[in-house]
C-alpha atoms as an extended CHARMM CRD file, in Angstrom:
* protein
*
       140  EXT
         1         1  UNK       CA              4.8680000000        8.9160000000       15.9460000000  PROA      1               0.0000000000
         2         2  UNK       CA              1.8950000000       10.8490000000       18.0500000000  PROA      2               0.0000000000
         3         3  UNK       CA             -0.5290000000        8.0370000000       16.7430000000  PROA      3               0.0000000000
         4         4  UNK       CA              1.4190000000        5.6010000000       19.0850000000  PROA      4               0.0000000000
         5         5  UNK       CA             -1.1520000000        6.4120000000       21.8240000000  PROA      5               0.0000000000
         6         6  UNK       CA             -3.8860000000        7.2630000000       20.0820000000  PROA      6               0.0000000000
         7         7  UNK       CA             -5.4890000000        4.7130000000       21.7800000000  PROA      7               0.0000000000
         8         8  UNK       CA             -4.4050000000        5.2870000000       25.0680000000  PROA      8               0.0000000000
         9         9  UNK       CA             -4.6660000000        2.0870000000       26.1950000000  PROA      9               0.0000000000
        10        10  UNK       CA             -8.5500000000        1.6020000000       25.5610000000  PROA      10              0.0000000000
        11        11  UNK       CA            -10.0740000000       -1.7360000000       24.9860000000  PROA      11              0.0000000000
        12        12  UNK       CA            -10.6330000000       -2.5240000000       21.3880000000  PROA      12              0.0000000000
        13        13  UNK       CA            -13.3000000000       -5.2550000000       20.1010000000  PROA      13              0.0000000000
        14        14  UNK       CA            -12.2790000000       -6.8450000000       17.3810000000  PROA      14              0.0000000000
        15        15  UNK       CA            -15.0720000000       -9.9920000000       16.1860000000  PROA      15              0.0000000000
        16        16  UNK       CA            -12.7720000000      -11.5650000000       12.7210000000  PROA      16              0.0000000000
        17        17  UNK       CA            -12.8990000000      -15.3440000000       11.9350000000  PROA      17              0.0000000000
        18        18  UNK       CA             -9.7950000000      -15.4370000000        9.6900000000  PROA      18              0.0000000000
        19        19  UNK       CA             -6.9920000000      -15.9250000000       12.3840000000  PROA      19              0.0000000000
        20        20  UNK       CA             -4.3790000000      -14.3310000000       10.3820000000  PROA      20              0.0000000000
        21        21  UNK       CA             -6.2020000000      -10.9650000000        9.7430000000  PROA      21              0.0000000000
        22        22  UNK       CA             -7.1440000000      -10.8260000000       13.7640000000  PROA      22              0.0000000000
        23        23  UNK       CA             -3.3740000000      -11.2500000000       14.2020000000  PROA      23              0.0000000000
        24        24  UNK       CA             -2.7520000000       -8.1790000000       12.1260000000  PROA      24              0.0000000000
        25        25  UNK       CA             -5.5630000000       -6.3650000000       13.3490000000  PROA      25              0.0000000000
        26        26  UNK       CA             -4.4630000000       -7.2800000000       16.6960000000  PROA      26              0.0000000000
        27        27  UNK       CA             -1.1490000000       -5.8390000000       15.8770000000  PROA      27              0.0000000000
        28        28  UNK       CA             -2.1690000000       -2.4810000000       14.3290000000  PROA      28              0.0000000000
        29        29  UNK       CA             -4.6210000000       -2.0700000000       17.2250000000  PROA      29              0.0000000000
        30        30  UNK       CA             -1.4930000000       -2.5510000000       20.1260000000  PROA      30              0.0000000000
        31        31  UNK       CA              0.7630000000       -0.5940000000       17.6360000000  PROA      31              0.0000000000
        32        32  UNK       CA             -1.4890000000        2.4980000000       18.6190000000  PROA      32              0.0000000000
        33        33  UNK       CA             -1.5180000000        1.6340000000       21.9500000000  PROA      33              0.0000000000
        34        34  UNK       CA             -4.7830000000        0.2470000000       22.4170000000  PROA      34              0.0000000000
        35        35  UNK       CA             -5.4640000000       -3.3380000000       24.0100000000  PROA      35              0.0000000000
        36        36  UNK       CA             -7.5110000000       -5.2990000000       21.4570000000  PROA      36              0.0000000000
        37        37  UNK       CA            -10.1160000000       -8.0280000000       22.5670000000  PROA      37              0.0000000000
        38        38  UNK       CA            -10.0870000000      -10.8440000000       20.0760000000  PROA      38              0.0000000000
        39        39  UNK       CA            -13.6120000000      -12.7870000000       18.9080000000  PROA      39              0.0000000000
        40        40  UNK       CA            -14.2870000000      -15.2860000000       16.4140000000  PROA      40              0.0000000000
        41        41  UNK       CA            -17.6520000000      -14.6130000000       15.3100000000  PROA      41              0.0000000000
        42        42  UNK       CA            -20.8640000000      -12.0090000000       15.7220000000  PROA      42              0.0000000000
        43        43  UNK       CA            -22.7830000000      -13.5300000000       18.5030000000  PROA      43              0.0000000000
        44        44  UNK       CA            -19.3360000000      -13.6830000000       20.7290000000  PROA      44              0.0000000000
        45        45  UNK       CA            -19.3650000000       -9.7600000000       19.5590000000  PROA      45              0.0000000000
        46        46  UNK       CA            -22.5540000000       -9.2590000000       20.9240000000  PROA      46              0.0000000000
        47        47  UNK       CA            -21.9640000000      -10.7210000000       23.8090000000  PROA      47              0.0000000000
        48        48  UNK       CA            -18.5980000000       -9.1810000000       24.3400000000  PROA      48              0.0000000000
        49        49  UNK       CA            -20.2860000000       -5.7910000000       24.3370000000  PROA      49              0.0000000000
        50        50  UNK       CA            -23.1040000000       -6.9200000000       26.4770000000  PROA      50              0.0000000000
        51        51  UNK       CA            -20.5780000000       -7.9780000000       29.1850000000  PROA      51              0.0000000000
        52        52  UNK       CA            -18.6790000000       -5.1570000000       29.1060000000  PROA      52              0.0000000000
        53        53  UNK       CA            -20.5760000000       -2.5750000000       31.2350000000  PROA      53              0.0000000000
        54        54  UNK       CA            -17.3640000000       -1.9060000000       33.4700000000  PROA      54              0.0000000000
        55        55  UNK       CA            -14.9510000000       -1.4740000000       31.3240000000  PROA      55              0.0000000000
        56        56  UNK       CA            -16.9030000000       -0.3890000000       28.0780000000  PROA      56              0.0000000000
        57        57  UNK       CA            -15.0390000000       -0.6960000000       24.6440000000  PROA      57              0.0000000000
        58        58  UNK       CA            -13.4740000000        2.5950000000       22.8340000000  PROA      58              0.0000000000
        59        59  UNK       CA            -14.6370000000        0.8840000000       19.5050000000  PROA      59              0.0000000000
        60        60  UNK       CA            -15.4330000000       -2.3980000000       17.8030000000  PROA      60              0.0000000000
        61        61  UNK       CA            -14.1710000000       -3.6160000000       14.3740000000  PROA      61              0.0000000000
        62        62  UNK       CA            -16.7320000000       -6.3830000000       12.8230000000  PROA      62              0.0000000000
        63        63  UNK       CA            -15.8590000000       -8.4560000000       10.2500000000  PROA      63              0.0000000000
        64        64  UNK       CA            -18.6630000000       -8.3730000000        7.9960000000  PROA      64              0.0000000000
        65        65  UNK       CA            -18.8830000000      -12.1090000000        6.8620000000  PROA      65              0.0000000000
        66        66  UNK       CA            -18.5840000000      -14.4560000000        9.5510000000  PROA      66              0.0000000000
        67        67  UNK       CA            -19.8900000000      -18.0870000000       10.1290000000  PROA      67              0.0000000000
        68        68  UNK       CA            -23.0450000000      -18.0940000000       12.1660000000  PROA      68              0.0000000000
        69        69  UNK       CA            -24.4410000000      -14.1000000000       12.9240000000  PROA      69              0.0000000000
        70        70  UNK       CA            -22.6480000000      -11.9910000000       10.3380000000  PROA      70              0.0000000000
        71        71  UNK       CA            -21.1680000000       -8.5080000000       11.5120000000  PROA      71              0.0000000000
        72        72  UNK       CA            -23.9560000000       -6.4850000000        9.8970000000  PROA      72              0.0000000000
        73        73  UNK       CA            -26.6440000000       -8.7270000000       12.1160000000  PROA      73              0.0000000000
        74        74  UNK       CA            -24.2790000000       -8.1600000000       14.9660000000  PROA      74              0.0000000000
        75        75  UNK       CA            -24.1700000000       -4.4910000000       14.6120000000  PROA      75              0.0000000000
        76        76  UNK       CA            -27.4270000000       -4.0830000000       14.4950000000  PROA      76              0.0000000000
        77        77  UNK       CA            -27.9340000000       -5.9790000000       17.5650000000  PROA      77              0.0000000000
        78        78  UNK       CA            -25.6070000000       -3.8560000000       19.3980000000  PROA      78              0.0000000000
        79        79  UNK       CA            -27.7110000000       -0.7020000000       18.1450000000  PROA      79              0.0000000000
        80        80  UNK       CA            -30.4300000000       -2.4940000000       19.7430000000  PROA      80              0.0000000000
        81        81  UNK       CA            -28.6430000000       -3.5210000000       22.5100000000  PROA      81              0.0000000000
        82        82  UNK       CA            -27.8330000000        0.4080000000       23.0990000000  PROA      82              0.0000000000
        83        83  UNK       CA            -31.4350000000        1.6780000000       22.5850000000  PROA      83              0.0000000000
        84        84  UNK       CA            -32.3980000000       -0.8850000000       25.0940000000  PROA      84              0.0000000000
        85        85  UNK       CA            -30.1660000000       -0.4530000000       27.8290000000  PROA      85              0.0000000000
        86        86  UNK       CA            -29.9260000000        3.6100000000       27.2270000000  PROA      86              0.0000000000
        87        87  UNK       CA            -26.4520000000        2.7920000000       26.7840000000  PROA      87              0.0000000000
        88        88  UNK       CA            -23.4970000000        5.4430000000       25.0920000000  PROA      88              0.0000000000
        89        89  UNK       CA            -23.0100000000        4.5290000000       21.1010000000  PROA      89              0.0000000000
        90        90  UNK       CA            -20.5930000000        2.2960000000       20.6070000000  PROA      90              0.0000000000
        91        91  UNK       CA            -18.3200000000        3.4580000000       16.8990000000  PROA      91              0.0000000000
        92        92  UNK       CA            -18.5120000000        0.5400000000       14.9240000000  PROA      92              0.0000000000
        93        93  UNK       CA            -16.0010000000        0.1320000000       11.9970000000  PROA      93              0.0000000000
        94        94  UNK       CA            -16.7060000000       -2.7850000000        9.5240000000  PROA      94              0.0000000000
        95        95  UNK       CA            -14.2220000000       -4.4780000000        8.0840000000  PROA      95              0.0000000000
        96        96  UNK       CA            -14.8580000000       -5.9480000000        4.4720000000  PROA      96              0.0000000000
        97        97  UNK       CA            -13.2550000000       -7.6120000000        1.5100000000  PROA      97              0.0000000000
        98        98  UNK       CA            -14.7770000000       -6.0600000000       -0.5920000000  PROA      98              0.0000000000
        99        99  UNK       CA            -15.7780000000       -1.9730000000       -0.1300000000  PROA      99              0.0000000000
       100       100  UNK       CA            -18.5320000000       -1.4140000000       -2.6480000000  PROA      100             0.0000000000
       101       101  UNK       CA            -21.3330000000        0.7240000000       -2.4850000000  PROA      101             0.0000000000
       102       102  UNK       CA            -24.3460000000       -1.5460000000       -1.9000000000  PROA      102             0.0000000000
       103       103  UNK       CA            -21.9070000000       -2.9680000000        0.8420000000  PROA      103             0.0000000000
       104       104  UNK       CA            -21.9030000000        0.1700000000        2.3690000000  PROA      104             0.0000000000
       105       105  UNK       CA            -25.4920000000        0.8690000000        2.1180000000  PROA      105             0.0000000000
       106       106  UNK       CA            -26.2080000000       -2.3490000000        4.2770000000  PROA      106             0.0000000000
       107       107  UNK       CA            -23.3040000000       -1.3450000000        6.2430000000  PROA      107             0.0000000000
       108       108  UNK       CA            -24.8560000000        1.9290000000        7.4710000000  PROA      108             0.0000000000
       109       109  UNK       CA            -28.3380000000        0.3590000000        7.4560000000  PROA      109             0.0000000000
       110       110  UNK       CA            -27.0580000000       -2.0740000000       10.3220000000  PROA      110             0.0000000000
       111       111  UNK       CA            -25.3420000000        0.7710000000       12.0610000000  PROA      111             0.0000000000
       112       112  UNK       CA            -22.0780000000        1.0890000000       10.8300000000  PROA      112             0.0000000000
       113       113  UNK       CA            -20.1940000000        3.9130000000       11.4830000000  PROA      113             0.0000000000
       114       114  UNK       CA            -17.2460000000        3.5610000000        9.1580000000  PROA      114             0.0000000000
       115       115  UNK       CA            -15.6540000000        1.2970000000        6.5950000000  PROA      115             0.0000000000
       116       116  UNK       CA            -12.1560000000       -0.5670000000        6.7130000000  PROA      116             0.0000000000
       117       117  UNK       CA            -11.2570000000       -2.5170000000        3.1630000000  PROA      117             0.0000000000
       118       118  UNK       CA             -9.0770000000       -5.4350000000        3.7470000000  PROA      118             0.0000000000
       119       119  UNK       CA             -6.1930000000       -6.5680000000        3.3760000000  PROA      119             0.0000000000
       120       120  UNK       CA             -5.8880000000       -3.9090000000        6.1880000000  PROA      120             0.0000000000
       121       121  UNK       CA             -3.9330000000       -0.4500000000        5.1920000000  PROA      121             0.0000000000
       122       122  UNK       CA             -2.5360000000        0.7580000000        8.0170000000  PROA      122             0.0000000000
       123       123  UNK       CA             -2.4870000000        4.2950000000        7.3710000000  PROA      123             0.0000000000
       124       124  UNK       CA             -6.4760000000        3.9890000000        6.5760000000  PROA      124             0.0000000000
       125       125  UNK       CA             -7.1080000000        1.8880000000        9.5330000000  PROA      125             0.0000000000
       126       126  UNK       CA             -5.5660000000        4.5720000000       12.0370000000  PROA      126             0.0000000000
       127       127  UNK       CA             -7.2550000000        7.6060000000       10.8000000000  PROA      127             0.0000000000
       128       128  UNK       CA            -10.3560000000        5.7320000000       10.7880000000  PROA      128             0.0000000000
       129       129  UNK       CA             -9.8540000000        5.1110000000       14.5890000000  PROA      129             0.0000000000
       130       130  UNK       CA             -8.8440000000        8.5090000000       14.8710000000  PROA      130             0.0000000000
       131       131  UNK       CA            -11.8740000000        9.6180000000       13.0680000000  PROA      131             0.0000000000
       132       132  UNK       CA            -14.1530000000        7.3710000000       15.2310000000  PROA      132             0.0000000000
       133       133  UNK       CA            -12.3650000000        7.7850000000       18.5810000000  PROA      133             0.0000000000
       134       134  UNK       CA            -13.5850000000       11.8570000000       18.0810000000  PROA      134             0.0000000000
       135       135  UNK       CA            -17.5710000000       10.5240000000       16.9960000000  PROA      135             0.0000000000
       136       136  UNK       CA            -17.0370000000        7.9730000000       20.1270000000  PROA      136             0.0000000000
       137       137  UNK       CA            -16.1120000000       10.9770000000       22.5910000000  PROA      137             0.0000000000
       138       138  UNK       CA            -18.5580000000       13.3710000000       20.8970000000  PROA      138             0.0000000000
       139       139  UNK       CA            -21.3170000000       11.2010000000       22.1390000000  PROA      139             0.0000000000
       140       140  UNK       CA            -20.3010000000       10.2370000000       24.6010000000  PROA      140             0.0000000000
């Protein structure tokens, strides 16, 4: 279909713990022809985005409870990160068991710019790319 290269082959972060949902997200990420970059927890995350001046990400998907720095303390270190450094917004999409409203709240509060429920949908999870690919190039 003419989401197959939505991504274009842009680097995707993707900071999950659970193996099996990386795999998947891994999958729906390629699918649309992006090239995901796999981490297992927040501070990884951070430093994945940190490293990657060169070759910045398109987008970042943080799961929001991980061991160690969850992905709403990540997230907001990347905000700070980008205020620091004068560097280009990153969209941020978190991923979350369960999507309810005082989750989302905390979600935007830490910078968020979008919500994926899991078990992943994959319809939802590529217009939400879509939708953040456009924010991503707007401010760019």
């Amino acid at each position: 279909g003419r989401m197959d290269d939505l991504l274009n082959g842009r680097r995707v972060l993707l900071a999950e713990d659970n193996p099996i949902n990386a795999m998947l997200a891994c999958k729906l990420i390629e699918r649309l022809g992006g090239e995901p970059v796999w981490v297992k927890d927040g501070l990884a995350a951070v430093e994945a985005v940190r490293a990657a001046q060169t070759r910045p990400f398109a987008l970042a998907l943080f799961d929001v409870r991980m061991p160690g720095l969850s992905g709403l303390e990540a997230a907001a270190q990347v905000r700070r990160l980008e205020v620091q450094d004068k560097r280009p917004h990153l969209p941020l999409a978190a991923l979350t068991a369960n999507a309810f409203a005082e989750d989302r709240a905390a979600c935007t509060a830490a910078g968020f710019d979008g919500f994926l429920a899991k078990p992943l949908d994959r319809e939802a999870f590529t217009l939400l790319l879509a939708n953040l690919l456009v924010q991503g190039r707007a401010a760019a």
